[in-house]
C-alpha positions, 0 to 999 in steps of 0.5 A: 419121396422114394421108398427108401427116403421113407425108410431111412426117414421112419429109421431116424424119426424112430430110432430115439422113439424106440430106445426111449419106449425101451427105457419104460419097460427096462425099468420092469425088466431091471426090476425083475432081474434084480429082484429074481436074485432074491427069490422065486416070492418076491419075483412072482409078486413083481409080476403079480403086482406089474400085471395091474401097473402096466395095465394103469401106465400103459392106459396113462401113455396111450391117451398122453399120445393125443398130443403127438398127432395134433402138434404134428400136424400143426404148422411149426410157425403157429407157435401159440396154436402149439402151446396150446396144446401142450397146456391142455396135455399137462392138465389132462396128464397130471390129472390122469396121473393122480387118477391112476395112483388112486386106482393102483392104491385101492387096488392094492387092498384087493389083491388077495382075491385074485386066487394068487398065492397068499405070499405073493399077494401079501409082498405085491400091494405095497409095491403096487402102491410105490410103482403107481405113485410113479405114474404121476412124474411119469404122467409129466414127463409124457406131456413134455416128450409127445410134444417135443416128439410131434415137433420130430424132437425125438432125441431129447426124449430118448437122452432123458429116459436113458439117463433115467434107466440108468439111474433106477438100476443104480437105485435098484442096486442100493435099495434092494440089496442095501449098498452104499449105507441104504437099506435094504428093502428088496420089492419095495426098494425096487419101487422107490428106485423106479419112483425117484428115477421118474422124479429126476426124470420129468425134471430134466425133461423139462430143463432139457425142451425148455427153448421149445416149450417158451411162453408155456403158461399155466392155464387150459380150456376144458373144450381143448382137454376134451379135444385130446381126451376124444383121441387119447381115451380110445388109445388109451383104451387100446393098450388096456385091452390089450395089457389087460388081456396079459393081465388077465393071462398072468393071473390064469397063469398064477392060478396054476403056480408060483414057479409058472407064474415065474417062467411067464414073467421071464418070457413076458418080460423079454417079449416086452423089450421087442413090443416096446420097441414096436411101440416106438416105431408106432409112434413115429408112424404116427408123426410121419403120417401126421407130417404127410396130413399136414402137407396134404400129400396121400401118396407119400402118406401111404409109402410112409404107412407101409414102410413102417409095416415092412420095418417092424416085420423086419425088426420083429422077425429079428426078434423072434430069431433071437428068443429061439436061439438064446431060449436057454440063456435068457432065463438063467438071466432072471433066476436060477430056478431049473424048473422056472428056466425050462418053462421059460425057454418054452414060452420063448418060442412061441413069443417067438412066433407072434413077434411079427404079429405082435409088431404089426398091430402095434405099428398098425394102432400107430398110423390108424392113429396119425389118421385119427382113427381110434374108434374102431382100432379099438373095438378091433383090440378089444374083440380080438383079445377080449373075445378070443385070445382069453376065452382061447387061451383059457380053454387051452390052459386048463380043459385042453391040457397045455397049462401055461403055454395055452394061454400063451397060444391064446394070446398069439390069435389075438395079436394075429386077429389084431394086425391083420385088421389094423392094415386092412382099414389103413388101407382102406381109409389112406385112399379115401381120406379128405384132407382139409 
């Protein structure tokens, strides 16, 4: 294949992937915009509350993406060798699911010793609680849809959370500001809309791939959960290191105030929708190499590797393009608060500069993993977030004097560190890899 047979390939492959991935985090965005009509509290408490969901779901989908790399390496006609992966998954991923709800429940009992403003804290646990008990359909819906993406499936997915995004706004109209004879309920409502609309969700999910999906039954080996747990925890793992660091960013940021922790969620909030389309163009790269093991094929594997890199800083370059020129309109979308709008605005343009980083280390996570690679991706993310980009971030913040846009100064050597690694070792390891 020529180099612009693989582009085109990593455009359609990825396409649905990434407006699917964007479906994930439209819902927080949705959320927040909705939820910022009623005041500088209860946006700060979304915010609050969604630095520790996020960390949970995006742990949750980094290990359900196992999945992908072993169908998509499987030979289409060894149907029961594929349902068996996809048994494994749903156990493994229900599971996870309850798991993680349980975390988030506990969780939400402590959020006052985070140092965060006593009103904030007080609105975010029971929408923590709402939004982790969400975890569990969207924990379903991910078995279905990395199964049907590592068949090259993508579009199905991608119909599903569109109509699934579509659905949370419409609940998020009616149960924020109580509509149409609901109550209202304003954060809480947000959560039980994001609730229902995952409900209906994984179930026409499932309707939508039944042909593909024939013979499931429901049964697993606890030997094959163990098979997808060596790729999906270190993935998993991966998205905590990272998510965890904006975490831990958000709640140095809410230690400084309210309307900071506002502006951080503003910017936070529209440098995700471009991370999340990063993610989706990771993920075809990961079937797209999984594609190329299967066909033994080294050269045509690394044209796909680096095809995915020049798409995303492409894609990404974008994106930061537009964080500049729109800084001041994108922030009176969320909130009419001048003072909140002008911090955003700042934090639009340094998310601006590291959209290119941020990108390549997303797609690099996700060819490392088509390879099967996850170990030192992950010690990779951990030292680079971890070990840099929080105790940098924090000394700018607070002894530095550059308060919330330190931490976000912290945070862009950490993507930097991070994508410049992950390329590094894909091209070490795509040209001596021993295919079997």
């Amino acid at each position: 294949m020529t180099i612009k047979e693989h582009l085109r390939k990593n455009i359609v492959l990825a396409t649905p992937v990434i407006i699917g991935q964007l479906g994930h985090i439209m819902v927080s965005v949705a959320d927040s915009v909705m939820v910022g009509r009623i005041g500088v509290i209860p946006l700060a408490a979304a915010t609050f509350a969604g630095t520790i969901y996020h960390v949970l779901m995006l742990f949750g989908i980094g290990v359900s993406y196992a999945i992908t790399p072993k169908v998509a390496a499987t030979d289409t006609k060894d149907r029961p060798r594929l349902l068996k992966f996809l048994q494994n998954g749903f156990f493994m991923n229900l599971g996870l699911g309850i798991l993680l709800f349980t975390l988030g429940y506990f969780a939400s009992h402590f959020l006052q010793y985070f140092g965060q403003e006593v009103p904030v804290a007080e609105a975010a646990g029971s929408y923590l609680i709402i939004m982790c008990g969400s975890l569990i359909p969207l924990m379903i819906f991910q078995t279905f849809r990395q199964y049907a993406e590592g068949l090259s499936d993508t579009f199905s997915p991608m119909a599903v959370s569109v109509l699934a995004n579509l659905l949370n706004v419409f609940f998020n109209y009616m149960l924020i500001y109580g509509k149409l004879g609901a109550p209202a309920l304003g954060l809480n409502g947000a959560g039980l809309a994001t609730l229902m609309a995952r409900i209906i969700m994984f179930t026409v999910m499932i309707w939508w791939v039944k042909g593909k999906i024939s013979g499931f039954e429901w049964k697993y080996d606890w030997s094959g959960i163990k098979d997808l747990l060596r790729i999906g925890l270190p993935s998993g793992l991966q998205y905590v290191f990272e998510i965890g660091a904006f975490a831990t960013a958000a709640i140095m940021v809410g230690w400084i105030g309210a309307e900071a922790l506002a502006a951080h969620n503003i910017a936070l909030n529209l440098a995700a929708i471009s991370y999340m389309a990063a993610t989706g163009l990771a993920a075809a790269s990961t079937i797209r190499i999984g594609n190329q093991i299967r066909l033994k094929d080294r050269r045509n594997l690394r044209i796909a590797g680096f095809s995915s890199f020049g798409l995303v800083t492409v894609f990404m370059a974008g994106c930061g393009l537009t964080f500049i020129l729109l800084r001041n309109v994108l922030p009176a979308l969320y909130i009419e608060d001048a003072t909140v709008q002008v911090t955003a605005a700042s934090l639009l343009v340094i998310a601006a500069a590291f959209q290119i980083s941020d990108g390549l280390q997303a797609v690099g996570l996700g060819v490392l993993r088509g390879l099967t690679d996850v170990q030192v991706p992950t010690i990779v993310t951990f030292v680079a977030y971890w070990l840099i980009a929080i105790p940098v971030g924090y000394w700018l913040a607070f002894h530095g004097g550059y308060g919330v846009q330190g931490v976000w100064y912290g945070l862009s050597i950490g993507l930097t560190i991070s994508g410049v690694l992950h390329i590094w070792r894909f091209n070490r390891l795509s040209k001596k890899i021993k295919f079997v």
